[in-house]
Wavefront OBJ file of the C-alpha trace (Angstrom):
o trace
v 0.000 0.000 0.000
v 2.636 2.373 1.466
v 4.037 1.863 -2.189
v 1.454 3.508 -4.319
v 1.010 6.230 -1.908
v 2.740 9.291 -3.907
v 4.241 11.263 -0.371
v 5.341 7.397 0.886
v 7.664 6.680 -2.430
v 8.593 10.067 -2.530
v 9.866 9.928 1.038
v 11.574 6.932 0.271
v 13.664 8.146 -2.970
v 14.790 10.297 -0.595
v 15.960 8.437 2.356
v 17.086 5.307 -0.096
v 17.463 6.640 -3.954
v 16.872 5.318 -6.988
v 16.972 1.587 -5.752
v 14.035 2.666 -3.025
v 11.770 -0.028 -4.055
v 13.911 -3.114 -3.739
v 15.171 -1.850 -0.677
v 11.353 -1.403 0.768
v 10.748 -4.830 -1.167
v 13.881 -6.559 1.015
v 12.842 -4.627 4.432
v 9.223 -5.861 4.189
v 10.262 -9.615 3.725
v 12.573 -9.243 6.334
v 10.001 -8.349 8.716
v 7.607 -10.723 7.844
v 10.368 -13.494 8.289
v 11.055 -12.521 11.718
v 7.258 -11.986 12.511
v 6.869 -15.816 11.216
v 9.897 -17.404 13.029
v 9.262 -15.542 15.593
v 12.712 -13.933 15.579
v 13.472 -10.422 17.601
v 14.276 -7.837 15.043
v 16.794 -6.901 17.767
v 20.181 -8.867 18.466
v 20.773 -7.211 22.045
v 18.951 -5.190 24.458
v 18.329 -1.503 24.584
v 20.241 -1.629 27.738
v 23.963 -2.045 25.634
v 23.093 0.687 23.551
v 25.907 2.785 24.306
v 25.157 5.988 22.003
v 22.708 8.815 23.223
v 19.036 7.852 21.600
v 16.753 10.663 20.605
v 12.959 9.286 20.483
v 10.759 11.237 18.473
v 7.232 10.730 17.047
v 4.024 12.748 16.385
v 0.747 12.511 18.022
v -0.976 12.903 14.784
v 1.240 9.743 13.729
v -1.460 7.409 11.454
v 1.256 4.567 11.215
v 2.252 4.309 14.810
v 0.277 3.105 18.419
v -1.612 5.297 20.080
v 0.811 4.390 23.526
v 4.001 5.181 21.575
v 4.268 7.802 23.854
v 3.817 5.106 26.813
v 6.319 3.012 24.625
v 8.943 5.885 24.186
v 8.719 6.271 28.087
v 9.544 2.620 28.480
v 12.538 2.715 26.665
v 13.971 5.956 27.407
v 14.361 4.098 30.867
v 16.451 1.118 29.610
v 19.190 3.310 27.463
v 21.484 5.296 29.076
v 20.806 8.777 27.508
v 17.635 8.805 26.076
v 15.589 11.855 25.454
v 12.113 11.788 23.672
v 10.431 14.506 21.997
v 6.652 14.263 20.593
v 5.102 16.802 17.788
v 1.704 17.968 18.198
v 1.330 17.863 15.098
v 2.465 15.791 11.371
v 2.555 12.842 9.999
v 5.046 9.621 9.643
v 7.750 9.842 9.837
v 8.128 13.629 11.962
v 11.429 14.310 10.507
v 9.577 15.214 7.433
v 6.355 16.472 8.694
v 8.534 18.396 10.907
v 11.693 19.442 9.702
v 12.758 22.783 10.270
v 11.705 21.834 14.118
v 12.735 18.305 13.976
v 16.148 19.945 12.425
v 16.616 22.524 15.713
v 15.778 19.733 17.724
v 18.517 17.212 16.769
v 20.312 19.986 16.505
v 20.491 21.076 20.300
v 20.488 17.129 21.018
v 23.331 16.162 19.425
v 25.110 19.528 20.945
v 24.266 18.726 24.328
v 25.637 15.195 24.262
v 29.412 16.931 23.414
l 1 2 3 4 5 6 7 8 9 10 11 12 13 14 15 16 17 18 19 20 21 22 23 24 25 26 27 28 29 30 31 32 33 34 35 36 37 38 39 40 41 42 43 44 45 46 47 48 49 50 51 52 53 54 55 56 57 58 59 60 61 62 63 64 65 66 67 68 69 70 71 72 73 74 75 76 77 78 79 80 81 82 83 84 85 86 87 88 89 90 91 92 93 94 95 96 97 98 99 100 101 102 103 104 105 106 107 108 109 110 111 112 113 114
């Protein structure tokens, strides 16, 4: 679906290129595989990340939970720097319903972690 949606393929030219499809194509069976063997889509636990994470979302978010902000919370507690920041407002994914904002944001982040 998220393929013949104009904004969704446009938004993924940009993050992937030219190739964005087969890239999308290989993502989505990957999921699926793990979601059918039952395999974690993560190696290790949040806890052995060692890197400062940045959580963001938006509440206006179609494609995510309603709790991610409940979710964010949870794992903002397991990593050692976590920091979350939710939009009022946009779409998926906030880094391009948001950017100028999301921009300053990561901005300031990334500044206070030197």
């Amino acid at each position: 679906m998220q393929k013949n949606d104009h904004e969704a393929k446009q938004f993924y030219i940009w993050c992937q290129g030219d190739d964005w499809e087969r890239v999308v194509d290989l993502d989505t069976k990957a999921l699926v595989e793990c979601a059918n063997k039952q395999i974690p889509l993560f190696l290790k636990p949040l806890e052995d990340l060692k890197p400062s994470i940045l959580f963001t979302g938006s509440y206006e978010d179609m494609m995510c939970r309603k709790d991610m902000m409940k979710e964010y919370g949870a794992m903002e507690k397991l990593v050692r720097n976590g920091c979350i920041h939710m939009f009022n407002h946009g779409n998926h994914p906030a880094v391009l319903s948001n950017a100028e904002e999301y921009a300053e944001i990561v901005y300031a982040f990334i500044n206070d972690m030197m």
